[in-house]
C-alpha positions in Angstrom: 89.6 75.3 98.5 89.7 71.3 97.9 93.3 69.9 97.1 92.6 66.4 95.5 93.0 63.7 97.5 96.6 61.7 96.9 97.0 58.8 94.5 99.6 56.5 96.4 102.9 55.6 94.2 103.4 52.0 93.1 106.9 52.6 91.5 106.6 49.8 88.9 110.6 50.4 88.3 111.2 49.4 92.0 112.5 46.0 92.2 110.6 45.3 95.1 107.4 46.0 93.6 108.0 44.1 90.3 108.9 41.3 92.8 106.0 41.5 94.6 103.6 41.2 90.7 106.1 38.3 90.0 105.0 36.3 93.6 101.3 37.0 92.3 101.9 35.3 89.2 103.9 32.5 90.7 100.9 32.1 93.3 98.5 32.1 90.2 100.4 29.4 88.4 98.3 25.7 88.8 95.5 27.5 90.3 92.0 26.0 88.6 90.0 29.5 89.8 89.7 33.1 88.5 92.6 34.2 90.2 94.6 33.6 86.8 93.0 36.0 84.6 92.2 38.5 87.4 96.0 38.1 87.8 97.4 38.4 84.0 94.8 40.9 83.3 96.3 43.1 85.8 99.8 42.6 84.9 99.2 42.3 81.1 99.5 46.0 80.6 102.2 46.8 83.3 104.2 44.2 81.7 106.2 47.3 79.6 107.4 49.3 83.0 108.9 46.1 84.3 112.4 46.2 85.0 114.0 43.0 82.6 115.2 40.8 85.9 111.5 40.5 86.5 109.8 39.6 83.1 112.4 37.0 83.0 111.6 35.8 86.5 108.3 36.2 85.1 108.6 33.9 82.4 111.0 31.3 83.5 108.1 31.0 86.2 105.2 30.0 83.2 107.9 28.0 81.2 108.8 25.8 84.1 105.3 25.5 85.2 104.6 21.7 85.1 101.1 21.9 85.5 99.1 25.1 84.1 95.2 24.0 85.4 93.0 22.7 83.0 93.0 23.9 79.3 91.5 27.2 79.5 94.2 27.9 82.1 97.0 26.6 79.8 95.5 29.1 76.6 95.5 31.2 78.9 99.0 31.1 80.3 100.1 30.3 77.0 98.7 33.7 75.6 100.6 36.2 78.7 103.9 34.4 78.3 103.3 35.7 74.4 102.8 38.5 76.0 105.7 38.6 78.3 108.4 37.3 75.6 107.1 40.4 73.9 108.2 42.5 76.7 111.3 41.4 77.0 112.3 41.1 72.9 111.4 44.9 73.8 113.8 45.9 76.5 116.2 43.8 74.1 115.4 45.9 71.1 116.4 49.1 73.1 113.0 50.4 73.2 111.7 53.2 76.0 108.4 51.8 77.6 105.6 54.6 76.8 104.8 57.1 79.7 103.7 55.5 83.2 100.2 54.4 83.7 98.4 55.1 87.1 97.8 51.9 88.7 95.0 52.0 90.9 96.0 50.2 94.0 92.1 50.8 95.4 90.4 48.1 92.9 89.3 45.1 94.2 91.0 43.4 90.9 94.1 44.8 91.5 93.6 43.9 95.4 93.4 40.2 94.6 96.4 40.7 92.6 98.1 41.6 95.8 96.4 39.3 98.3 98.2 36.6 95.9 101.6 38.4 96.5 100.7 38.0 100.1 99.6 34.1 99.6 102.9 33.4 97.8 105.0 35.3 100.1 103.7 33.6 103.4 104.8 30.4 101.4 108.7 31.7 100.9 110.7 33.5 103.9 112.5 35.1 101.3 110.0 36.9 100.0 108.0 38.3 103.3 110.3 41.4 103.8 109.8 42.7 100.3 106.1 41.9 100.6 105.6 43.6 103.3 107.4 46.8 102.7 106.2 47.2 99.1 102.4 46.9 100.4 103.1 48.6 104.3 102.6 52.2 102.5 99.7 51.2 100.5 97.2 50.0 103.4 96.1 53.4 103.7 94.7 53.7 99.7 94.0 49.9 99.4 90.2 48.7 99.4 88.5 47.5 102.4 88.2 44.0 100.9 91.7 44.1 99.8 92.6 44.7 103.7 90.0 42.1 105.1 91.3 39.3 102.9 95.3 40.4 103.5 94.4 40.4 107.3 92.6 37.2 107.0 95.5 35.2 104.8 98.1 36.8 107.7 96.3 36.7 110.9 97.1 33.0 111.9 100.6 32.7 110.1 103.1 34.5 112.5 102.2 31.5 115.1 103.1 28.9 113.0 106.1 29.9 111.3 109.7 28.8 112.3 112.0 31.6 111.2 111.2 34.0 114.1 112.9 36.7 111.7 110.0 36.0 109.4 107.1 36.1 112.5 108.4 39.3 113.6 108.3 40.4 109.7 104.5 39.6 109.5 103.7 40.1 113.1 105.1 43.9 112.3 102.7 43.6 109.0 99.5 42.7 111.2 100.1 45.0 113.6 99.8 47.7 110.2 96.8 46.3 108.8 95.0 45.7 112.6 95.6 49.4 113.0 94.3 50.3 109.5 91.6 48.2 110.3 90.4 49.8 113.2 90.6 53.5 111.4 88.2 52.5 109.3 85.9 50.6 111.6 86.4 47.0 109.9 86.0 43.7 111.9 
């Protein structure tokens, strides 16, 4: 008899992972590319199962944003925060979010969503330990794109980095996605 394969768990109520969707946006924020609706798209309907602390993380990030791209990437910030202040006024008015959506971690979409996470947190020591153990359990189920482009972004950073706390963090991280890498024959 098959048993169904297992759909990982990315508890949108853990603080760590909201944190880890709120360095995605914060990476996305100024950026001139695609990475800004790939990134609100995916987060546009998680937005209800965020704890409060983060949508206003979330949104203190666009407001105080001093440079949104060009236009289209303003309208387009300009609509999520809508979106986000709608959240919030939510949590505010008492209401229960609706029953948990599955968030599939395997789409390339969502996979850039988290390579930003990544990008962002490579950026702030404060945020690599979160990172890192909010994605560690996911390597297995992520896409092999996802992993090539994580593995890419963290490759060179542990060298460079002067918090040897933080190198150890990521080194620890590479030494995850390496082996991941070589279960599934990547290069």
């Amino acid at each position: 008899m098959n048993t169904p394969e297992k759909k990982p768990a990315f508890r949108l109520w853990s603080t760590v992972n909201a944190e880890v969707l709120c360095c995605a946006v914060r990476y996305a924020l100024g950026r001139q590319s695609y990475i800004v609706k790939v990134t609100t798209d995916e987060i546009k309907p998680l937005l209800p199962y965020l704890p409060p602390h983060s949508l206003y993380n979330i949104r203190n990030a666009i407001q105080k944003c001093t440079d949104y791209g060009d236009v289209y990437d303003y309208q387009h910030w300009k609509e999520f925060l809508c979106d986000v202040t709608a959240a919030v006024n939510k949590w505010r008015n008492g209401e229960t979010a609706p029953p948990r959506p599955a968030v599939d971690v395997k789409s390339d979409s969502f996979g850039l969503v988290l390579c930003s996470a990544v990008r962002y947190s490579l950026s702030y020591d404060t945020y690599a330990e979160n990172t890192t153990f909010c994605l560690s359990p996911l390597l297995p189920y992520l896409s092999d794109g996802t992993i090539r482009r994580i593995r890419a972004d963290v490759k060179e950073y542990p060298d460079y980095v002067e918090n040897k706390e933080t190198a150890e963090i990521w080194k620890k991280f590479l030494s995850g996605l390496n082996a991941e890498s070589e279960r599934r024959h990547l290069t």
